[in-house]
C-alpha positions in Angstrom: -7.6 5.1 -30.0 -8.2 2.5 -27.2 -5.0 2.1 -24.9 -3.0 -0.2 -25.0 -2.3 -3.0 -22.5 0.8 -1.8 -20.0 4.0 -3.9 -20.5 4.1 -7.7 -18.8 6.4 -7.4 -15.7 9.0 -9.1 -17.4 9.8 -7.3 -20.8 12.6 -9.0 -22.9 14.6 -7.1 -25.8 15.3 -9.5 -28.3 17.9 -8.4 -31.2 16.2 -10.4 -34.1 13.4 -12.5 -35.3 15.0 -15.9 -34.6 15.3 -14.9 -30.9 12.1 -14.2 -31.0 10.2 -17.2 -32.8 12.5 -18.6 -29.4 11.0 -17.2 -26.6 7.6 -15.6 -27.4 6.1 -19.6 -27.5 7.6 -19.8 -23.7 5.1 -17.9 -22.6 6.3 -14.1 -22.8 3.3 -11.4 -23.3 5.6 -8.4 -23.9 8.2 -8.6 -26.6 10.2 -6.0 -27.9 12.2 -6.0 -31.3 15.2 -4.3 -31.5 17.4 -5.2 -35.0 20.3 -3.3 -35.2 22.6 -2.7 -38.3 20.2 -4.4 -40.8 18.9 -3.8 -44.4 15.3 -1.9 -44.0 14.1 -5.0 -46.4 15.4 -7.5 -43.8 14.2 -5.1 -41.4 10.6 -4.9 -42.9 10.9 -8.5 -43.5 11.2 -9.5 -39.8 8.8 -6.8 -38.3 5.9 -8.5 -39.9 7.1 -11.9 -39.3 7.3 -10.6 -35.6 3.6 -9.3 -35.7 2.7 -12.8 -37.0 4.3 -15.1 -34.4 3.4 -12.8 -31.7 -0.7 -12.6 -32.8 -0.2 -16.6 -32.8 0.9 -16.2 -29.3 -1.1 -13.8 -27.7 2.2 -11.6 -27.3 1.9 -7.7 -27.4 5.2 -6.6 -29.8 6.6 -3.3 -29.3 8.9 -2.7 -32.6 12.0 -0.6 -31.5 12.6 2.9 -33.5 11.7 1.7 -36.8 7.7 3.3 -37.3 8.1 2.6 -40.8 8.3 -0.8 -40.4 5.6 -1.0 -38.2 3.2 1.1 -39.8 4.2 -1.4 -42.9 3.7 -4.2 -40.9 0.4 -3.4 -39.0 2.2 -3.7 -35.4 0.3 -1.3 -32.7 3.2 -0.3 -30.2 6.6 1.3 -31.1 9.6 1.9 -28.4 11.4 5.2 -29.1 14.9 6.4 -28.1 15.1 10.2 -27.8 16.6 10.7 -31.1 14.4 8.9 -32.6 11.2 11.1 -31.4 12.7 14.3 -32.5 12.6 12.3 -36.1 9.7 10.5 -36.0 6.2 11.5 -37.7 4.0 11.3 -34.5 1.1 12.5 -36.2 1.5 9.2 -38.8 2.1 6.9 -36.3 -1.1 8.2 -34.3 -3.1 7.9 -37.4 -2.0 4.4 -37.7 -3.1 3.5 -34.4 0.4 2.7 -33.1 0.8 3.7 -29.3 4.7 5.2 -28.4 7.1 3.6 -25.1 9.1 6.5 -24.8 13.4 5.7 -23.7 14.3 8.4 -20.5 17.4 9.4 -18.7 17.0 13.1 -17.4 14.4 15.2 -16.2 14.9 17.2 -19.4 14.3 13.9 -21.0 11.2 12.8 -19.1 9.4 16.3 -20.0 9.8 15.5 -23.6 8.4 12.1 -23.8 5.6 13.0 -21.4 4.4 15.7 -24.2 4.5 13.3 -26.8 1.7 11.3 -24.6 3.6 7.5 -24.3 1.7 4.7 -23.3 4.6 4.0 -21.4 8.0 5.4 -20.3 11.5 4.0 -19.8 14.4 4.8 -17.1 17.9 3.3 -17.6 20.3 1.9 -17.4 19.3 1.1 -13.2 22.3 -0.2 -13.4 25.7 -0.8 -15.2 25.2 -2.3 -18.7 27.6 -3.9 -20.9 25.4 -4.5 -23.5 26.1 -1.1 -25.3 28.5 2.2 -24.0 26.2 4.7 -22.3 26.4 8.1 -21.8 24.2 7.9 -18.6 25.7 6.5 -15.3 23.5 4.4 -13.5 20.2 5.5 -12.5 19.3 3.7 -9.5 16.6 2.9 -7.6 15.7 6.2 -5.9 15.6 7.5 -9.6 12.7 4.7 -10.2 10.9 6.4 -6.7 11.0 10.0 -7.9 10.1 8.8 -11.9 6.9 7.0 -11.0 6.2 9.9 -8.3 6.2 11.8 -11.3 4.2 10.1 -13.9 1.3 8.8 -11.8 -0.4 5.9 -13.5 1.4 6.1 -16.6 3.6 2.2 -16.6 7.4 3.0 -15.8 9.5 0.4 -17.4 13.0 0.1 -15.6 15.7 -1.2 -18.1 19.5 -1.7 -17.7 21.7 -4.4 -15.6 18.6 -5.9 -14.1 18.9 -9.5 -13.0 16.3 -11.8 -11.0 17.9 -10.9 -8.0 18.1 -7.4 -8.6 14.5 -7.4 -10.0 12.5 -7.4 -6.6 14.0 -4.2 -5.3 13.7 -2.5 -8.7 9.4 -3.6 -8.8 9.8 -2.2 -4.5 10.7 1.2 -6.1 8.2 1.6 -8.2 8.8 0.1 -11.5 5.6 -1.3 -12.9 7.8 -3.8 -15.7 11.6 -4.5 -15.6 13.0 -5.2 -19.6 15.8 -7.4 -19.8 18.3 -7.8 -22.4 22.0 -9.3 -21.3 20.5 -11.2 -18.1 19.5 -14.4 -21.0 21.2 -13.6 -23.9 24.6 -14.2 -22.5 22.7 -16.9 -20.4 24.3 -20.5 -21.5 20.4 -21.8 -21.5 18.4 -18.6 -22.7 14.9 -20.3 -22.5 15.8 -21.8 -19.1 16.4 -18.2 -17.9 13.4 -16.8 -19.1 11.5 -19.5 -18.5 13.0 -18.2 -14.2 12.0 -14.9 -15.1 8.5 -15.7 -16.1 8.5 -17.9 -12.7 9.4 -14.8 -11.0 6.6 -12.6 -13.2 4.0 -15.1 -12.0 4.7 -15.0 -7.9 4.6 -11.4 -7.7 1.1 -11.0 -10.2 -0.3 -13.6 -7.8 
């Protein structure tokens, strides 16, 4: 199975497929679907809309937890939580070509995704979220230092409390992609503000 691309520096977490069909036409190139609390028909329903719009787009979609779905829907990258690996089928999602992003906390944590061979690996929260209660304090930036010390070449996605002005300092430690959730969804103007994070993406890639 050819690797997959590494997550776009900017990385947003977008709760449905109407948030989606949103942003991904700004100009996003890393989009990840996280739908929470649905019916697995809606749920199957939306994943392959998702792989539609995104193909249109030239987007790479990363479906959150659900394999299922994405095996259903023909998407190529799934995000797991913890929980969700010790569940999942690894050996069907590897025969359907779908590469794994991999949710960390602990070192404990980070030895477990790294044996399950992720095309990527997350840290969080960096910092404080309200988006959700978390069992994990904040991470911080040293954290970032020691993960990507760690796993070498393999793309560290930072996630949790990031903002544009936070975001420099988080990419200085070593993050190779920062995913954002609350930062434009609470925004008054969401497109405006990713449209200032995909400013931001640009200057540094240049």
């Amino acid at each position: 199975m050819t690797a997959p691309p590494p997550p776009a520096l900017f990385y947003p977490i977008v709760p449905d497929i109407a948030w989606l069909k949103r942003l991904v036409p700004l100009g996003i190139k890393t989009v990840q679907l996280r739908i929470k609390d649905a019916p697995q028909e809606d749920v199957r329903a939306q994943v392959k809309e998702a792989v539609a719009v995104c193909r249109a787009h030239g987007c790479d979609l990363i479906v959150n937890d659900d394999w299922p779905a994405a095996i259903d829907a023909g998407a190529t990258l799934v995000h797991l939580g913890q929980e969700d690996l010790a569940a999942a089928d690894l050996a069907a999602i590897r025969r359907a070509g779908i590469s794994i992003g991999i949710s960390t906390h602990s070192e404990d944590e980070l030895e477990t995704a790294l044996a399950a061979d992720p095309y990527y690996v997350a840290l969080g929260p960096i910092y404080e979220t309200k988006l959700k209660v978390m069992k994990w304090a904040p991470q911080g930036l040293d954290k970032i230092t020691a993960w990507k010390r760690r796993i070498g070449t393999l793309p560290l996605v930072a996630i949790g409390g990031i903002t544009p002005e936070r975001a420099p300092g988080v990419i200085a430690a070593g993050a190779d992609s920062v995913a954002v959730i609350t930062d434009f969804i609470t925004s008054p103007h969401p497109e405006a503000r990713v449209s200032l994070w995909l400013d931001w993406a640009r200057k540094i890639i240049q």
